[in-house]
C-alpha positions in Angstrom: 145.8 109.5 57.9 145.7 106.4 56.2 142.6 104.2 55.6 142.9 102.3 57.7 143.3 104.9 60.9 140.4 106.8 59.8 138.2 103.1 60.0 140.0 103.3 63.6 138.8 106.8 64.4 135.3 106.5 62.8 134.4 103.4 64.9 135.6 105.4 67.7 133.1 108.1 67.0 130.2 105.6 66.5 131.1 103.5 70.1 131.2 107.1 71.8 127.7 107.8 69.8 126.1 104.4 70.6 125.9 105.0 74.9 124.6 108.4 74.0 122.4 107.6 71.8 120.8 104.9 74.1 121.1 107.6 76.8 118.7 109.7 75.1 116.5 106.7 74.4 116.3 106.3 77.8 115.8 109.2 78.8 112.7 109.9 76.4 111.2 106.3 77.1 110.5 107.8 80.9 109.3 111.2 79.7 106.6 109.6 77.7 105.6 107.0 80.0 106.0 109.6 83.0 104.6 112.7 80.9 102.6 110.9 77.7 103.0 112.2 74.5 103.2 115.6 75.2 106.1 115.1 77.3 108.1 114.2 74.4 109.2 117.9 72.9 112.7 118.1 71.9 113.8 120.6 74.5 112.1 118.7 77.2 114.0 115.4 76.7 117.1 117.5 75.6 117.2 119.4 79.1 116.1 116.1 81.1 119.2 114.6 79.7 121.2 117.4 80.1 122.0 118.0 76.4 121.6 121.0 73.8 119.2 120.4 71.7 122.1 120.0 69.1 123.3 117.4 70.7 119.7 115.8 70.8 119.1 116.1 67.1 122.4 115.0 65.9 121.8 111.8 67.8 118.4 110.3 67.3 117.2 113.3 64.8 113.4 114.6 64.2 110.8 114.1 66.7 109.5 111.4 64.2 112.5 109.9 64.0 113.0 110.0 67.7 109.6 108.6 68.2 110.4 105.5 65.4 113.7 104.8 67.9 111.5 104.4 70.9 108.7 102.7 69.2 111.3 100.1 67.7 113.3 99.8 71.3 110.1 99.1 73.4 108.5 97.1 70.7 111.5 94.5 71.1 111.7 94.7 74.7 108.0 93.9 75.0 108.9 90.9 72.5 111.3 89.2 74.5 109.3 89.7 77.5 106.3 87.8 75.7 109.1 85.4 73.9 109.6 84.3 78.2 105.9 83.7 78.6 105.6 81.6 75.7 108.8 79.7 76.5 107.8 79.5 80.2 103.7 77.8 78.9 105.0 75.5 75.9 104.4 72.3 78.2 100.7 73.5 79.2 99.2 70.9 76.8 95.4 72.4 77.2 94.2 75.3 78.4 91.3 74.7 80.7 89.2 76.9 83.1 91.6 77.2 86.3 94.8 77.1 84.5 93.5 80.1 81.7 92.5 81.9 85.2 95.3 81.5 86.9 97.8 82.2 83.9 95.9 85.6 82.8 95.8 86.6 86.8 99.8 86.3 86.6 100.2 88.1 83.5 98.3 91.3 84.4 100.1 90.8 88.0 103.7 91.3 86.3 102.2 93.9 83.9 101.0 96.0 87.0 104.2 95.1 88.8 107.7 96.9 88.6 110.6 94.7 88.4 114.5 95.5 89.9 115.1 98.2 87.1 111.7 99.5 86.3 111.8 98.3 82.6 108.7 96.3 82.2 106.3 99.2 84.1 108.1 101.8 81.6 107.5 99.3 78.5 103.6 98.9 79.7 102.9 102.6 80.4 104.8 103.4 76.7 102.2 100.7 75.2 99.3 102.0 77.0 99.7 105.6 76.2 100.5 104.4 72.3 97.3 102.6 72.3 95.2 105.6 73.6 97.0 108.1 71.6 96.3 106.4 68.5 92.7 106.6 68.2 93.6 110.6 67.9 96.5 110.9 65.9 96.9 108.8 62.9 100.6 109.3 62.8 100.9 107.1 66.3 98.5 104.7 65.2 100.8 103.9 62.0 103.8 103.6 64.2 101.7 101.7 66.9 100.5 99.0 64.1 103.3 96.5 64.2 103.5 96.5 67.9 100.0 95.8 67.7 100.5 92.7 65.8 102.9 91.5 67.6 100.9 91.5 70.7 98.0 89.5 69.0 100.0 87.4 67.8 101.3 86.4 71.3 97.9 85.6 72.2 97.2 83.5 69.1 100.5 81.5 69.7 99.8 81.0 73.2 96.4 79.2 72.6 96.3 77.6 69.2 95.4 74.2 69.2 95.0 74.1 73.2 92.0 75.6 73.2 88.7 74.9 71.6 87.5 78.5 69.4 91.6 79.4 69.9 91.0 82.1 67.4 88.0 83.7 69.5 89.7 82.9 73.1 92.8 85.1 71.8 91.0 87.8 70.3 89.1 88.0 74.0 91.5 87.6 76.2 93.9 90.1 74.2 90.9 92.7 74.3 90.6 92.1 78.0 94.6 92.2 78.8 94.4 95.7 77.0 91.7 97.1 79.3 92.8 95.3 82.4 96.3 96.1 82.0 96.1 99.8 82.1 94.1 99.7 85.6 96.8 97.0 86.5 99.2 100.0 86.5 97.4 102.2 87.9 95.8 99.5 91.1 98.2 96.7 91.4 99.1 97.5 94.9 95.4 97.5 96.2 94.3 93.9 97.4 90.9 95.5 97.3 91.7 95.2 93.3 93.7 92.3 92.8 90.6 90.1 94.2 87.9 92.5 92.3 90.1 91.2 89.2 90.1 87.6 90.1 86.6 87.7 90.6 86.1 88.7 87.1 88.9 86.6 85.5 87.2 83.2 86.7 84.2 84.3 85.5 85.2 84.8 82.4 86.8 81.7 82.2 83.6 79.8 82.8 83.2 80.1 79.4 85.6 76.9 79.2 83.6 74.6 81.6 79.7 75.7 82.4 79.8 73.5 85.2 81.8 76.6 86.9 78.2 78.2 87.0 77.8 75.9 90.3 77.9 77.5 93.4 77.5 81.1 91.1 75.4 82.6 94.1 78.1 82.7 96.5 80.8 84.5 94.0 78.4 87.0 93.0 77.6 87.8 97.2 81.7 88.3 97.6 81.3 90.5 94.5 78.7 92.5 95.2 80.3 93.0 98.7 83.3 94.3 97.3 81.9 96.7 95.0 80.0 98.0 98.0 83.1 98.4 100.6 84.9 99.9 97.7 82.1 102.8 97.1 84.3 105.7 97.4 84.1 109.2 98.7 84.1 110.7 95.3 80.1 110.4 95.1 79.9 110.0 91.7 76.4 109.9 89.8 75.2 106.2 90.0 72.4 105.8 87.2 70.0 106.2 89.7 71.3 109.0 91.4 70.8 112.6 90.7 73.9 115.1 89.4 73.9 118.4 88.9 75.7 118.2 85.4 72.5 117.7 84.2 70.6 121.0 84.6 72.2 123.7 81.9 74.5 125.6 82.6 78.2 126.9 82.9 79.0 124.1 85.7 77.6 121.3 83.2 79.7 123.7 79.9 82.9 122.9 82.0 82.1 119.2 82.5 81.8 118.3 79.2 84.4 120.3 78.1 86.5 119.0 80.5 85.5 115.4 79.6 86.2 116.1 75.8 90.0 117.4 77.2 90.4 113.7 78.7 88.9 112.0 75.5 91.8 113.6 73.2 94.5 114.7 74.9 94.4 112.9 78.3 93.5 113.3 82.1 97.0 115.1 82.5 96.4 117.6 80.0 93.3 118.3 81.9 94.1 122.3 82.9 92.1 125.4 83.7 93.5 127.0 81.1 92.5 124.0 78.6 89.0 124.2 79.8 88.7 127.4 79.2 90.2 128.1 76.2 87.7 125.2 74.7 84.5 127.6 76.1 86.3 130.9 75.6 86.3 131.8 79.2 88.7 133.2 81.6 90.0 130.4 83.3 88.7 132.4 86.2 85.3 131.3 85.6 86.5 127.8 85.3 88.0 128.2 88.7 85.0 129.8 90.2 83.0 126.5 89.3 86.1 123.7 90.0 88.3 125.8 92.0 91.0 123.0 92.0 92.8 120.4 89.7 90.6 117.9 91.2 87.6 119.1 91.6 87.2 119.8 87.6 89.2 115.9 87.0 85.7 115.1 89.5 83.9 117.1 87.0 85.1 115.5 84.0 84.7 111.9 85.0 81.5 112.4 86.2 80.4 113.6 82.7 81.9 110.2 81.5 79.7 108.5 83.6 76.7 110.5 82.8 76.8 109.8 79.1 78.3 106.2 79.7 74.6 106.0 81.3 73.1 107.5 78.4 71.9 110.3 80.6 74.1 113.1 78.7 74.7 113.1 74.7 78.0 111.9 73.8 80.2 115.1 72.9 79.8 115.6 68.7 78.0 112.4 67.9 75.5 110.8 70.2 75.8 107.5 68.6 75.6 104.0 70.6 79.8 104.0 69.0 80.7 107.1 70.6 79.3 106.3 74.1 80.8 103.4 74.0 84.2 105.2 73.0 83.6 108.0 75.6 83.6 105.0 77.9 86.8 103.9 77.0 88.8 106.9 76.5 87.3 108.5 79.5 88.2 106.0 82.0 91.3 104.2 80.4 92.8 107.8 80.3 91.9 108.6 83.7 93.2 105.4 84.7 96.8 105.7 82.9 96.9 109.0 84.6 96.3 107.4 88.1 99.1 105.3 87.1 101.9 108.1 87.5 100.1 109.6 90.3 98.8 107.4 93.0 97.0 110.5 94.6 94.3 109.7 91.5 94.0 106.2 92.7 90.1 106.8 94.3 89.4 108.0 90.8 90.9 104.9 89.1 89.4 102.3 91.6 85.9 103.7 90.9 86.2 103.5 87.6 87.3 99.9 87.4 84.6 98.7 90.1 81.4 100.3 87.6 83.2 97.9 84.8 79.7 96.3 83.3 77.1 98.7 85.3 75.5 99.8 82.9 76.1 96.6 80.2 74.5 94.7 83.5 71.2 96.9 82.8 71.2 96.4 79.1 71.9 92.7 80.0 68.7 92.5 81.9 66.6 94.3 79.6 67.5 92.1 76.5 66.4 89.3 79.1 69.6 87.4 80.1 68.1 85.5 82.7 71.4 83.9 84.0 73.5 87.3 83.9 74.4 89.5 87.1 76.5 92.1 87.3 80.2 90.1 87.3 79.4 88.5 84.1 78.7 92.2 82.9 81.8 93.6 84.4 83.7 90.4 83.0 82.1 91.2 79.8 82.1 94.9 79.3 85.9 94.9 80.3 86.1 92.5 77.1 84.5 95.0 75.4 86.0 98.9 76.2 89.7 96.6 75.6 88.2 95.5 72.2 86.9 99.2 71.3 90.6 100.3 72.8 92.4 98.3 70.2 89.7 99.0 67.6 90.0 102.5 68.0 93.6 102.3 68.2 93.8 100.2 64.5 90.8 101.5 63.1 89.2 98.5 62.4 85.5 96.8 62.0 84.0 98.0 65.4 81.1 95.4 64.9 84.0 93.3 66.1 83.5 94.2 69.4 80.0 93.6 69.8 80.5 90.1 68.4 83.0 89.4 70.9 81.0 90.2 73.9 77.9 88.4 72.7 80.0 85.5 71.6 81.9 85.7 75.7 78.2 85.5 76.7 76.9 83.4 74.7 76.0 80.5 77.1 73.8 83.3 79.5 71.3 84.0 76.5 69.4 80.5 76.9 
């Protein structure tokens, strides 16, 4: 065979490669956005494609290597779908109150949304399960850390210069796209939620024009309204209610072992078998107390709330940090578990009206006359998105503090 012929052949081999290759890709992209990270063993995405594990291996390699490939793929498709919104606001010549509302409303509508093919939901549950997963495994959150730029950076170029403080606006409004968005997924089709957002988007806009604090009365009554209709039947401790996850025992054992399951491995990981391999138990016993899947999910979350009140100790470390990550973790992993299972939609939608219930109290006890509980919830979802990506990058969590008091910085005088 001359040279020539075998160029001929080889590039045949590598054009027959390149659509499996991409296959595979695509295959694993909707394991981990339908399964999370422990969807992505070889064998599973090997039999979901219908491929040996052979075959798998010689075409995207080790798992690492396979996980680089997706990281890489989504990264770029999340790019160009940010490279549109920029295009799409280059003649906004200032951003001021309604038109930052409006254009944040729109942005966590299409990140909620599904398009034709499915590839922006798939792109935003990859992201969101990245972002969790890294503030557990450092491997994820060194692959995560150039997406992670990228997507500040989006933010940065879509406000500087027209935008007094443009370096504060996108350092909030990327913290509070990275909370929102993951219970976007999870509650876009509820109108219920889309208005409980906008409610909280203008008030966090208000921040441009303090004349917006006219006529605050009457959006705080439609708030508080729809918080009430959408109390659901899960009956959840409020921070004046009673629970009995806090008397000892085995019941409250399970619930905060089932909550320290959703902090590092996610609500889908939340098993029996999990549970009680934590406690050393037969899962029997775990059963006897939460006979079914959802019963010990109820369980778990509740033990969120609990220390999110500062009622119950924050599992290992009972630090003001820790609450405020068992917060996060807690209900942005239930929430991204909603989002592939709309039958956990109650448990999502409770946890996204409570946004800023208990910030609301500490609001009132460090004496901000002017704050209610929307400029909480507007503030606190700030804030559990800034711990998100802090946790995720391991950076200065002072940070987030200083973002929330700087958001409400005009309710302290």
């Amino acid at each position: 065979m001359s040279d020539l012929d075998g160029a001929v052949a080889m590039a045949g081999m590598e054009a027959e490669a390149l659509p499996m290759r991409l296959h595979l890709l695509r295959v694993a992209r909707h394991e981990l956005a339908g399964g999370g990270t422990r969807a992505l063993g070889l064998r599973r995405i090997a039999a979901a494609a219908g491929v040996t594990l052979a075959t798998l291996s010689y075409h995207l390699g080790s798992k690492a290597q396979l996980m680089q490939a997706l990281v890489d793929a989504e990264r770029e498709r999340d790019r160009l779908w940010h490279a549109d919104w920029l295009a799409c606001m280059a003649a906004v010549p200032r951003w001021d109150a309604p038109a930052l509302a409006t254009m944040l409303e729109q942005y966590l509508q299409a990140t909620g949304a599904d398009d034709a093919h499915g590839d922006v939901r798939v792109t935003r549950m990859v992201w969101a399960e990245l972002m969790l997963h890294a503030g557990v495994d450092p491997a994820t959150a060194t692959l995560l850390q150039p997406w992670l730029q990228d997507r500040r950076r989006f933010w940065q170029q879509l406000l500087a210069a027209r935008i007094d403080d443009d370096g504060q606006w996108s350092e909030l409004l990327f913290a509070y796209a990275s909370d929102e968005g993951v219970h976007a997924l999870a509650l876009e089709a509820l109108p219920d939620y889309r208005l409980l957002r906008r409610l909280a988007i203008e008030r966090l806009s208000h921040g441009l024009d303090p004349l917006q604090r006219v006529g605050l009365a009457s959006t705080t009554a439609v708030f508080e309204a729809l918080v009430q209709r959408l109390d659901p039947a899960l009956g959840l401790a409020t921070p004046e209610g009673t629970s009995p996850l806090l008397e000892p025992g085995r019941r409250r054992d399970i619930a905060v072992a089932a909550c320290e399951v959703i902090l590092e491995e996610g609500a889908q990981a939340l098993t029996h078998r999990a549970v009680a391999e934590r406690l050393g138990i037969p899962a029997s016993s775990v059963a006897y107390h939460c006979r079914t899947g959802a019963d010990l999910l109820i369980a778990g979350q509740e033990m969120v709330y609990l220390v999110a009140q500062g009622r119950m100790p924050a599992p290992r470390d009972d630090s003001a940090t820790q609450r405020q990550r068992v917060t996060m973790r807690g209900t942005l992993s239930i929430s991204l578990a909603a989002a592939r299972d709309p039958l956990l939609r109650p448990h999502a939608i409770d946890l996204r009206r409570l946004r800023g219930e208990n910030l609301a109290r500490l609001l009132r006890e460090g004496d901000h006359r002017l704050a209610d509980r929307l400029d909480a919830q507007a503030a606190a979802i700030t804030g559990l998105g800034a711990a998100a990506l802090t946790d995720a990058e391991g950076g200065d969590e002072q940070r987030t503090g200083h973002l929330v008091e700087w958001q409400l910085r005009d309710l302290a005088s």
